[in-house]
N, C-alpha and C positions, 0 to 999 in steps of 0.2 A: 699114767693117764688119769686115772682115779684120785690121786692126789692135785692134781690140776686143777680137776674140773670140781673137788670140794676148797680150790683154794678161790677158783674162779666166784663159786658161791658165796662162799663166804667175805670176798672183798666184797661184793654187790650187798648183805648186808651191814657191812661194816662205814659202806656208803651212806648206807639209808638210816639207819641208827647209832651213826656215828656219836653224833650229839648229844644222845639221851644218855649213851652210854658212858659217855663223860662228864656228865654230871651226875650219874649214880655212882661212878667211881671219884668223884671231888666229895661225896658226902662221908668216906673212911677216910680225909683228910684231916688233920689237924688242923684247928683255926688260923692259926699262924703262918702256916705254909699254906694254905690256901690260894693265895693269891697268886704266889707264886708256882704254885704247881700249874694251877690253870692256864696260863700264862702260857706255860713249857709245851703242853699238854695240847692247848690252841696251836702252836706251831707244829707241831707234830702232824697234828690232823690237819694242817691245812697243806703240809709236802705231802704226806701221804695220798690224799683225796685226788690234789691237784696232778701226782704224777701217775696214778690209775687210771683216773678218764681219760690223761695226755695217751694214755698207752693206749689203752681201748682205741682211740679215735686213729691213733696211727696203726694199728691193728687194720682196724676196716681202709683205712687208706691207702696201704703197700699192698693189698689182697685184692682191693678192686681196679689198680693202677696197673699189676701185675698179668692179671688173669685178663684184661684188655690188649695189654701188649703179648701176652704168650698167645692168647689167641689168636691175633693177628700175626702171627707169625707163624701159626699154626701147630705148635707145640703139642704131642699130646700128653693130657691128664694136665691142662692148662689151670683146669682150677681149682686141684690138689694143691697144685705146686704154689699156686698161687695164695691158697690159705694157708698152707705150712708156710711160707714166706713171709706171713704177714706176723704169726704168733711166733718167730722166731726174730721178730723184731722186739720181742718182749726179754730176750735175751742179750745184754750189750754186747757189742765188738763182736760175739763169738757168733753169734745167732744168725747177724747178715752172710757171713762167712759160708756157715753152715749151709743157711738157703742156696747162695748160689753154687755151691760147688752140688748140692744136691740137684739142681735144675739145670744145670752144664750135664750129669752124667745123664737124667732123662734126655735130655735131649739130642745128647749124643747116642746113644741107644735108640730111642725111637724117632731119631730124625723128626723132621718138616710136613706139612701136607702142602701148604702156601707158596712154599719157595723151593727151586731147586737148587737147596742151598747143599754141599760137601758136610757130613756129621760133622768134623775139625770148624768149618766156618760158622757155622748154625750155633756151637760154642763158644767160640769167638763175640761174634753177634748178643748172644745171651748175655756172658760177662759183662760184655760193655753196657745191655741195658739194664743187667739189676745194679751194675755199678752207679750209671745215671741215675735212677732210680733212687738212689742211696744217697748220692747229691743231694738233687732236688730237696728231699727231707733233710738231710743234716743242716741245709744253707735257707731255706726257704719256709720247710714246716716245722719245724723239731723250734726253732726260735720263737714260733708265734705260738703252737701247743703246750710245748714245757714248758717255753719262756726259758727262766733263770731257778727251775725247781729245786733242781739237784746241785747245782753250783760245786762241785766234784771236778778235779784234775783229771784228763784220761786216764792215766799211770793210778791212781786211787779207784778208780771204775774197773779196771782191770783185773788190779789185785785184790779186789771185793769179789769178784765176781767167781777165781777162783780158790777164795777163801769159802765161800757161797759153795760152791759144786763140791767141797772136798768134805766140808761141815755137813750137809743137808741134799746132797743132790741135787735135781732140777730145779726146785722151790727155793733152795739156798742160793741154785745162779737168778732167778726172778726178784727174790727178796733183798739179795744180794746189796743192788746201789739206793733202794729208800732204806733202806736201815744202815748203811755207809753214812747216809745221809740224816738220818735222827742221831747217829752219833755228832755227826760234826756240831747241830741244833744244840746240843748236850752239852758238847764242848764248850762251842761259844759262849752258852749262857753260861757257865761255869766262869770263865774269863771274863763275862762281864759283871758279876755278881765279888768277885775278887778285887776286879777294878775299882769299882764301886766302895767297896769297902776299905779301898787303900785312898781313896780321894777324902772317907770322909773321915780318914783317922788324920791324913795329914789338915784336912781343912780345922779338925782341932785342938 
């Protein structure tokens, strides 16, 4: 928890002085590569940036989307459940997972106030809405939030994620698909920098 809540901090400054910091770090540059580091360094920080806030924002969005519908249905510890739900979206694939089979057993254990609903249905029930719930964001939000940030195969999100938890624990499954994703950045330029230099041997 401790390491969370200094990783939580420290993205919130890496937001806020992102910029300075990267130009105090282009001044141990070499002239030469200048250009191009910055360049790299630009892309970097602007997946990084972009898929932080994207999180945060879908953070507060499954937590209040949640904690409205367990409420109504009368769940209790509604809106535990419902903020662990939301920062377990900060987790891929595994995190939604996790949420719901966590909020299936509360709610099978402490049943309904709202409905009188059988524990087995009342689960039933939950599934399908953090399932929906899960919809709605993969098909409706996650497109206009992230957009195209990550640009990552599932099957590459996956096996980062538990390359991530086996490397670094929890921060390693968080850190996990933007640094999947600064490699690919790495990559590309790498490939087009080769490219480049194979058009201008042949153009001579």
């Amino acid at each position: 928890i401790l390491e969370f809540i200094i990783f939580l901090f420290a993205a919130f400054y890496f937001l806020k002085e992102g910029r300075n910091m990267i130009d105090k770090l282009l001044n141990f540059v070499p002239n030469e590569y200048r250009v191009e580091v910055d360049i790299l360094i630009r892309r970097i920080n602007s997946v990084l940036s972009g898929y932080l806030r994207g999180q945060i924002f879908l953070v507060f969005f499954v937590s209040v989307v949640l904690f409205i519908l367990l409420t109504i249905l009368g769940v209790k510890f509604s809106l535990i459940l419902a903020v662990f739900s939301g920062f377990a979206e900060i987790v891929p694939i595994i995190g939604p997972i996790v949420a719901t089979t966590v909020a299936a057993l509360v709610a099978f254990i402490g049943g309904t106030s709202n409905f009188n609903l059988l524990p087995f249905q009342l689960v039933i029930v939950v599934v399908i809405m953090y399932f929906i719930v899960r919809q709605i964001q993969d098909y409706f939000v996650n497109p206009y939030v992230l957009g195209r940030i990550t640009k990552l195969h599932p099957l590459i999100i996956l096996f980062s994620v538990i390359a991530g938890e086996h490397t670094a624990g929890i921060l390693g499954v968080i850190l996990a698909v933007p640094i999947a994703r600064i490699i690919k950045i790495i990559f590309e330029y790498s490939l087009d920098k080769v490219n480049y230099k194979e058009k201008e041997e042949t153009s001579k």
